[in-house]
C-alpha positions, 0 to 999 in steps of 0.5 A: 086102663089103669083106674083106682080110689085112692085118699090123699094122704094130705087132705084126705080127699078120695081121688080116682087114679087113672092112667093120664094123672100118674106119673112116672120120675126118676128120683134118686136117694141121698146116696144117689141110687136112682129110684122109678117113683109112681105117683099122682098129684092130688088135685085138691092140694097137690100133694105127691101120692106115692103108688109105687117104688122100683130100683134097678132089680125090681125094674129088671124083676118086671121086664121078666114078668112082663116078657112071660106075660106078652109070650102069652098073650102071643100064644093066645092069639094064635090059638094056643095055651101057655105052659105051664111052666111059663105060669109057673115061672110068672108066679115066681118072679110076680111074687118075688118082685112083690116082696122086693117092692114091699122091702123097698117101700119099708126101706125108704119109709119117711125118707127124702128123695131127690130129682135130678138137679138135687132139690127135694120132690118127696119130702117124706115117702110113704106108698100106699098100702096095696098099691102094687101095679103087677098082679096079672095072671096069665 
């Protein structure tokens, strides 16, 4: 399970982020690229924290990572041992979608993003610092 600190950056209150209080929502930008937006609502002033950013390449960077990761585990219920390789390829692709996800998040750095029907749902977007979810090893 999912369990972090994080302080509002509203309020300022220090919230414990787990699993059941982050949300996930297709937002789009004002060119209508549909962005994945990781957030949690701060209970004290109900303001939307943004944890995370993907568009369809990051989206398709964590599919892979994700893939290698659950091969291993796989293997490590049959008694075996990741390759090498595959590690090596994990590290590849996670530390590429780290870089893709920090370009994303500087890229739309204060800018406004749109639900579905148009209306504003993040007025001015900010991740957090080190909030990247994918830093497993295998």
């Amino acid at each position: 399970m999912l369990k972090a600190e994080s302080v509002c950056q509203k309020c300022g209150k220090l919230n414990t982020v787990t699993n059941p209080i982050v949300r996930k929502e297709k937002l789009y930008d004002e060119r209508g690229i549909e962005l994945t937006v990781l957030y949690y609502i701060c209970p004290e002033c109900k303001e939307r924290n943004v944890l995370q950013v993907d568009n369809a390449a990051t989206e398709r960077l964590l599919s892979e990572c994700r893939g290698i990761l659950l091969e291993a585990i796989e293997k490590r219920k049959n008694g075996q041992t990741a390759s090498p390789k595959r590690q090596r390829k994990y590290d590849k692709l996670s530390k590429r979608l780290k870089k893709e996800r920090e370009r994303l998040k500087e890229s739309y750095k204060g800018k406004i993003l749109y639900d579905a029907d148009g209306k504003e749902a993040i007025k001015n977007l900010t991740v957090e610092e080190g909030s990247g979810i994918i830093e497993n090893k295998m």
